[in-house]
C-alpha positions in Angstrom: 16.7 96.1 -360.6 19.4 97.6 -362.9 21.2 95.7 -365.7 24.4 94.6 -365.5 25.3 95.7 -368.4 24.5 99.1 -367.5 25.9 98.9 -364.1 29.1 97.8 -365.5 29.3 100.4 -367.9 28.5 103.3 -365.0 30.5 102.3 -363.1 33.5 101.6 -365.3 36.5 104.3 -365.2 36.8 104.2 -368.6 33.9 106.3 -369.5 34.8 109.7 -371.3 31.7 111.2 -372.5 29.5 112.7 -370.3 26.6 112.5 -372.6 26.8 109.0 -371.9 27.0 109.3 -368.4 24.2 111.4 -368.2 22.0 108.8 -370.1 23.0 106.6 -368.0 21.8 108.2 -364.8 18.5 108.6 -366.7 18.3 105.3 -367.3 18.9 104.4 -363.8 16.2 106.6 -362.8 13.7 104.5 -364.8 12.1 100.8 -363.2 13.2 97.7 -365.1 11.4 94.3 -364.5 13.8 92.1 -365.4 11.5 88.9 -364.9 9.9 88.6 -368.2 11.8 90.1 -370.9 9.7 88.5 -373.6 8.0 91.4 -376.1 4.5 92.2 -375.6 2.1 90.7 -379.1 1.3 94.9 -379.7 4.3 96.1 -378.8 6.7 96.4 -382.1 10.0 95.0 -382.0 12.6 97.5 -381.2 15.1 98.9 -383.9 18.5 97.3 -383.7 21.0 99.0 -381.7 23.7 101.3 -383.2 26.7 100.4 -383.4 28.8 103.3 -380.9 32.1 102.7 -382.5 31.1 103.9 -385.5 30.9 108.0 -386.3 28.0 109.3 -387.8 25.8 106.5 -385.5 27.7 107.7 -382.5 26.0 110.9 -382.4 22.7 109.5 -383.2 23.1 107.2 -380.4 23.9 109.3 -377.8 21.1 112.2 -379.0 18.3 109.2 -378.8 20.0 108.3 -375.6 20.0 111.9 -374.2 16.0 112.9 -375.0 13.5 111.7 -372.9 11.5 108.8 -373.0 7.9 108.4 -373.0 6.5 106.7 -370.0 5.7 103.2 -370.8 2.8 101.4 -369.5 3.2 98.2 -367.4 2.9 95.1 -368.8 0.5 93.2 -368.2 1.1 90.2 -366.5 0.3 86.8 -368.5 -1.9 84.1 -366.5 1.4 81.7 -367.4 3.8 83.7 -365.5 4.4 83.1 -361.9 5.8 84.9 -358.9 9.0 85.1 -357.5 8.4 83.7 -354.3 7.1 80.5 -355.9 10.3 80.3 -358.2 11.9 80.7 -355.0 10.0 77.9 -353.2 10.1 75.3 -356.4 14.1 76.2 -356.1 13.9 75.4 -352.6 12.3 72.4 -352.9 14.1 71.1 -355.7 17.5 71.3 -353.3 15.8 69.6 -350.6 14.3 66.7 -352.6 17.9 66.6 -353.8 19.5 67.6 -350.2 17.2 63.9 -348.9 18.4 61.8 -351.9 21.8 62.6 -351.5 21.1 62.0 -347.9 19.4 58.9 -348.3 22.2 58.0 -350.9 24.8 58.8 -348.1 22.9 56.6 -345.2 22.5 53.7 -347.4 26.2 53.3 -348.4 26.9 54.1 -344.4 24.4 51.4 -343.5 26.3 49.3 -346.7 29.7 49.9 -345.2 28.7 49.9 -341.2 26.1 47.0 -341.3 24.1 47.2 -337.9 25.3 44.7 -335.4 22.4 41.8 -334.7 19.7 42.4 -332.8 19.9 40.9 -328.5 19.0 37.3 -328.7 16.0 36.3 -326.6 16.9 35.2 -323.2 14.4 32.6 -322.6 15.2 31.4 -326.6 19.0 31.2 -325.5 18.0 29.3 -322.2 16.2 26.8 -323.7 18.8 26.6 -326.5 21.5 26.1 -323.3 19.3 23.8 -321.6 18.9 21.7 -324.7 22.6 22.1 -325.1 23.1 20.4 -321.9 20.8 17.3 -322.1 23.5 16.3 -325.1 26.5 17.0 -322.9 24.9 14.7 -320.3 23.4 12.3 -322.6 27.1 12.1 -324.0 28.5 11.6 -321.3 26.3 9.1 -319.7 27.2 7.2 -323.2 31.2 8.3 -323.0 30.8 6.2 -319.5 28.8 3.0 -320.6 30.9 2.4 -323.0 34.1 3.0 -320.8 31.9 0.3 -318.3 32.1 -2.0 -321.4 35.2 -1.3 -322.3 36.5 -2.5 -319.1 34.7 -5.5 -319.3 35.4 -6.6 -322.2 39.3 -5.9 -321.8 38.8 -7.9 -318.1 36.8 -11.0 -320.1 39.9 -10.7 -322.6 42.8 -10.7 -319.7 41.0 -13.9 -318.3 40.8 -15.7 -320.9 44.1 -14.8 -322.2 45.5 -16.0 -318.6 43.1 -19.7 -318.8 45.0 -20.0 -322.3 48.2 -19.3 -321.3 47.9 -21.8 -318.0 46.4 -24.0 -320.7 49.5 -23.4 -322.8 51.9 -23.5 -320.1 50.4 -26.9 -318.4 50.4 -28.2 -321.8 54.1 -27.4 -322.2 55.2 -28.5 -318.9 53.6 -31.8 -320.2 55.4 -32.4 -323.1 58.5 -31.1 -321.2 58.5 -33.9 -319.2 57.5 -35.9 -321.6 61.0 -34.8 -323.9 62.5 -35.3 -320.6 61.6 -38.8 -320.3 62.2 -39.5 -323.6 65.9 -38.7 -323.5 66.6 -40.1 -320.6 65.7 -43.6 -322.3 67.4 -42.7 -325.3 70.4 -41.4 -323.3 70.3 -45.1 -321.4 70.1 -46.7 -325.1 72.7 -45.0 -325.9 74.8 -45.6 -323.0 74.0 -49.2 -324.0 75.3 -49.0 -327.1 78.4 -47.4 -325.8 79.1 -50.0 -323.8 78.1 -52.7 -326.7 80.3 -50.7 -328.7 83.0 -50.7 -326.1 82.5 -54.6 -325.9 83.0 -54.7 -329.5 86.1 -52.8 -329.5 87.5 -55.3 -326.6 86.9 -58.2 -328.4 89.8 -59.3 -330.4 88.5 -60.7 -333.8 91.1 -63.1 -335.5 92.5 -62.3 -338.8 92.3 -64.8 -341.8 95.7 -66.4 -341.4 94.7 -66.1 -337.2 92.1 -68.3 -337.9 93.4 -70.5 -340.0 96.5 -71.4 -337.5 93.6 -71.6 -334.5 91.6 -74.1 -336.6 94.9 -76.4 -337.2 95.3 -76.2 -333.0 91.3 -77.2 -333.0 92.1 -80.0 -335.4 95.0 -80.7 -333.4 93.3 -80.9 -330.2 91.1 -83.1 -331.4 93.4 -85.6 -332.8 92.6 -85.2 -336.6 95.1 -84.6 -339.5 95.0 -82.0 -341.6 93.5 -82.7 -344.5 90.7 -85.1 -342.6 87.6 -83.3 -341.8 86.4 -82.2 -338.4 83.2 -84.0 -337.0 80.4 -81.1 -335.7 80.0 -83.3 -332.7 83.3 -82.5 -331.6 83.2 -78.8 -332.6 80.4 -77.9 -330.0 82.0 -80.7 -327.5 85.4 -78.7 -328.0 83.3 -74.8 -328.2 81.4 -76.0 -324.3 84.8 -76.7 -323.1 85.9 -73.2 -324.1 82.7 -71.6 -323.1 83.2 -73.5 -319.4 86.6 -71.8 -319.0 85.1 -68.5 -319.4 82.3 -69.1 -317.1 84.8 -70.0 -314.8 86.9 -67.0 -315.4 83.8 -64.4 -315.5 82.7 -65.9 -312.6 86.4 -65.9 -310.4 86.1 -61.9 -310.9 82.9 -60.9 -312.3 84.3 -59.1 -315.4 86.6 -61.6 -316.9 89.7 -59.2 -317.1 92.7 -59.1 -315.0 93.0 -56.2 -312.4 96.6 -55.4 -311.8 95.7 -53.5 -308.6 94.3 -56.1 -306.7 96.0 -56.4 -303.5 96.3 -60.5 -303.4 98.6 -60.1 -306.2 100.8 -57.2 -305.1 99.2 -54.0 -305.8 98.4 -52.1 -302.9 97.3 -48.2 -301.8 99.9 -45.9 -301.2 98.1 -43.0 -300.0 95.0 -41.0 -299.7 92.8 -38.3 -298.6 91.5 -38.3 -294.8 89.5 -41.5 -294.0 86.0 -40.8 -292.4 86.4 -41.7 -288.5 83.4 -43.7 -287.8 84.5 -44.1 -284.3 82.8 -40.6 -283.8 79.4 -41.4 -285.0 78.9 -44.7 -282.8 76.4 -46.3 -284.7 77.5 -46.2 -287.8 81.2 -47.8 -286.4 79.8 -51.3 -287.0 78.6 -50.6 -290.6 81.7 -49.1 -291.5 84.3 -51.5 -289.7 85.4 -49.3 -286.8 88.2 -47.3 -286.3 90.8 -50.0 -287.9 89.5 -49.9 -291.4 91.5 -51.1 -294.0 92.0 -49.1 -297.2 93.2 -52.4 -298.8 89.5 -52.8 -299.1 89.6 -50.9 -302.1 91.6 -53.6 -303.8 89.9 -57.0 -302.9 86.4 -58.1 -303.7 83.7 -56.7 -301.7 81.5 -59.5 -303.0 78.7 -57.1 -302.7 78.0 -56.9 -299.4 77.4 -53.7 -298.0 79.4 -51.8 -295.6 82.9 -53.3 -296.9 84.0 -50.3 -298.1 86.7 -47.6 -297.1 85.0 -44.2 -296.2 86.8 -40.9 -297.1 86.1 -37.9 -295.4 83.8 -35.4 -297.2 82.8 -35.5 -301.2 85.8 -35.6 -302.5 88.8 -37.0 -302.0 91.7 -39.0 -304.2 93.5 -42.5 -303.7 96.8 -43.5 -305.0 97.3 -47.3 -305.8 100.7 -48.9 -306.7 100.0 -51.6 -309.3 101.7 -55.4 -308.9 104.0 -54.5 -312.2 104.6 -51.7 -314.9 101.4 -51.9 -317.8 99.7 -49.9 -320.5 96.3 -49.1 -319.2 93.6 -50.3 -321.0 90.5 -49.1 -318.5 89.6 -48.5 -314.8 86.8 -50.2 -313.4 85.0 -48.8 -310.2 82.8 -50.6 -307.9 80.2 -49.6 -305.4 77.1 -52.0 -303.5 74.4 -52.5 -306.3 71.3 -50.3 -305.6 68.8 -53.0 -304.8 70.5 -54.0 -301.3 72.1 -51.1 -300.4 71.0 -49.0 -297.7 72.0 -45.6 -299.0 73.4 -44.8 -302.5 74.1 -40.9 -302.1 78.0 -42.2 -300.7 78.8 -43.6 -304.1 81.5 -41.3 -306.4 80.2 -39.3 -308.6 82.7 -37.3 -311.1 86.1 -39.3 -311.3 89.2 -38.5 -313.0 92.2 -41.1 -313.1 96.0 -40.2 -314.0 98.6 -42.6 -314.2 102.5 -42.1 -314.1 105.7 -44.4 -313.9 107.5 -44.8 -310.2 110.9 -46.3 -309.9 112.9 -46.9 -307.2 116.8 -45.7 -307.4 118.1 -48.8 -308.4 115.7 -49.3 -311.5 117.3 -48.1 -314.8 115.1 -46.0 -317.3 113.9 -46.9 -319.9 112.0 -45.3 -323.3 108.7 -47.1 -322.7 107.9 -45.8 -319.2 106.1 -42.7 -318.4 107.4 -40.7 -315.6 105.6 -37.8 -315.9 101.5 -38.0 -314.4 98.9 -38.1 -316.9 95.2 -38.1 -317.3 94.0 -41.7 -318.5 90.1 -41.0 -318.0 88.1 -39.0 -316.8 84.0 -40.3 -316.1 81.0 -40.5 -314.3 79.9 -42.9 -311.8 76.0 -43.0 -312.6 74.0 -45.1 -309.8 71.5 -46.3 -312.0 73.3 -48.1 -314.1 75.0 -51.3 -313.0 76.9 -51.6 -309.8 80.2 -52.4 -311.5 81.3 -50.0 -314.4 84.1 -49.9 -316.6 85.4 -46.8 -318.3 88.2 -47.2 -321.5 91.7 -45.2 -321.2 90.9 -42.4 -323.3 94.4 -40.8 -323.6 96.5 -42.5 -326.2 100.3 -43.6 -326.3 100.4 -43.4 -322.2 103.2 -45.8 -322.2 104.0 -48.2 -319.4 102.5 -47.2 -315.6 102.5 -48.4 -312.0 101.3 -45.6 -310.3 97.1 -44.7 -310.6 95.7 -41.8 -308.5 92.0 -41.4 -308.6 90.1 -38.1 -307.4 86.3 -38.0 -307.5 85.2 -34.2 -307.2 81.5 -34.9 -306.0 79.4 -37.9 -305.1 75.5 -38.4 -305.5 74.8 -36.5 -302.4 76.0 -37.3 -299.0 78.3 -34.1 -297.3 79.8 -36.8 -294.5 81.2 -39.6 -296.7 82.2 -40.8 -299.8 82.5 -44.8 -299.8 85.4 -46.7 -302.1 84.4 -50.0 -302.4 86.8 -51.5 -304.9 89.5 -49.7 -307.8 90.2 -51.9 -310.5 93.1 -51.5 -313.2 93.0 -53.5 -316.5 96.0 -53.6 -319.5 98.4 -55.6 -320.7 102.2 -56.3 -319.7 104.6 -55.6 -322.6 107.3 -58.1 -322.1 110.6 -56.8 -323.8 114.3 -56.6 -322.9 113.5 -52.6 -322.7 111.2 -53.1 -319.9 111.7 -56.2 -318.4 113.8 -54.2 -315.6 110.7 -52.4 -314.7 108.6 -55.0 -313.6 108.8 -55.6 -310.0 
């Protein structure tokens, strides 16, 4: 194989001398063994090449380049050197040990970057693991239903008792319901007492100091002593029986011991009314309730308690006007039925009363300042049957002035839709005697 060197420089255009070119060719005529250029131990070194540039060694270069060469014997190969082929092959597999590290190189980062998916599970692991996995379903939801079961039975013990406590509660409740009930009906009846006592109280007329000392000189007088002699205590209580006697007497002429100015055996008598119940329709009630003839004058005379002797209006509800004997100032109304313990049915009685009063004159009567013409409300009450039989009820209205007239209207009785019974109207005051009124009295 030829040197580069001397290839280039054959076949380089610029070469002018054809000395040179000639020991060129000569040179390429002659085998080079470029594979070991290290100099043989006999062989001297060679002399160091001339420098062409320069003149004189120009020449001497190209003459030693131009003669021939002696044939040079072949080297002889060293037991160290080796042939080409095995360069060759050592080469080779020096780029395919590196070729399968690169390679191995490349797969791992693949494998690295692409990691191999996992391998197929077993089937008969996965049905066993799936099995197993649905025992505990099951299991859990035999458990998810017991305790639903006992759930509901302990919300249905709950519910039941809950409802024993609360019929429990609400007997006991009902209990003391009545019981409260109870209670204020006797302290409504106490009370009604004490209204009445009260009422009493306000009725009675107590004397004032000089009062009492003019009604002790007519006791002394009575009883026949002077003045300044004492008063024996004999004749005090014999004097105080006589007194107590009279009002006996007068409590028992009427009951109540106050005048009525509507009764009808002094004058006062009923004017009009609502329809009267017509017992002739229901025939055995006509005895009972005096026939077809009865008499609303009843109303105004003493029934002495008897039953029957009443007047019977038609229906519930009803009203009765009642002309007094003279012009008064009311004081109260009194209204009478049969007392509950002989009388054969108490649901006729009135129930809810009101009473007005007004002034009527006739067209010869002058007017005067004290009488009141126009109708007003004097009381209005209740007629409660378990109280007593005869019940007064105070004029509530004041400054009424002077009245004749009294209407009453009851709006309901104490139960009966055929009948209400009036069995007697009473009207207490007191007459005002004056030259004002003295031309209203009749």
């Amino acid at each position: 194989m030829a040197s580069p060197s001397l290839a280039a420089a054959a076949s380089s255009p610029l070469t002018l001398d054809p000395s040179l070119n000639a020991a060129a060719a000569a040179m390429r005529k002659r085998s080079v063994f470029l594979l070991d250029h290290r100099p043989h131990p006999s062989t001297p070194p060679p002399p160091p090449p001339l420098d062409p540039s320069s003149g004189p060694n120009r020449l001497a270069a190209a003459a030693a380049a131009a003669a021939p060469q002696p044939p040079r014997r072949k080297k002889a190969r060293s037991s160290s050197s080796r042939p080409r082929w095995q360069t060759v092959l050592s080469v080779a597999a020096k780029n395919a040990a590196l070729l399968a590290v690169l390679l191995y190189l490349g797969d791992l980062a693949w494998r690295w970057a692409h990691p191999a998916p996992p391998p197929p599970p077993d089937q008969a692991a996965l049905a066993g693991y799936n099995a197993r996995v649905a025992d505990v379903e099951a299991s859990l939801t035999r458990a998810f239903r017991m305790l639903q079961v006992q759930l509901e039975a302990v919300d249905r013990k709950i519910d039941g008792e809950v409802g024993a406590t609360r019929g429990e509660l609400a007997a006991l409740l009902e209990e003391k319901r009545l019981d409260l009930e109870g209670q204020l009906k006797r302290l409504d009846a106490r009370t009604d007492e004490l209204n009445d006592a009260l009422g009493g109280l306000k009725r009675m007329e107590f004397l004032r100091k000089d009062e009492f000392e003019k009604f002790w000189n007519e006791v002394k007088e009575s009883l026949g002593s002077g003045s300044g002699s004492e008063v024996d205590l004999d004749q005090i209580r014999a004097l105080a029986r006589e007194i107590a006697m009279r009002e006996i007497e007068k409590h028992a002429a009427d009951g109540i011991g106050r005048a009525d100015h509507a009764v009808a055996s002094a004058g006062g008598r009923v004017v009009r009314h609502s329809e009267a119940y017509d017992a002739g329709k229901h025939g055995i009630l006509s005895a009972f309730r005096g026939g077809d003839n009865a008499d609303p004058h009843k109303m105004l005379q003493p029934s002495f308690g008897e039953p029957g002797q009443c007047f019977p209006l038609q229906g519930s509800s009803g009203f009765v006007e009642i002309r007094l004997r003279k012009g008064i100032i009311p004081d109260a109304i009194t209204l009478e039925h049969v007392s509950k313990d002989v009388a054969y049915d108490m649901s006729t009685a009135p129930k809810d009363c009101r009473v007005s009063g007004w002034y009527q004159g006739t067209p010869n009567e002058a007017s005067g300042h004290a009488a009141n013409a126009k109708m007003s409300v004097l009381t209005e009450f209740t007629y409660d049957i378990d109280k007593k039989n005869v019940q007064t009820f105070d004029v509530t209205t004041p400054d009424v002035g002077i009245i004749n007239m009294v209407r009453l209207d009851f709006t309901s009785n104490h139960g009966s839709s055929a009948l209400t019974c009036i069995y007697r109207i009473r009207v207490h005051g007191h007459e005002l005697v004056s030259p004002g009124i003295s031309d209203y009295q009749s």
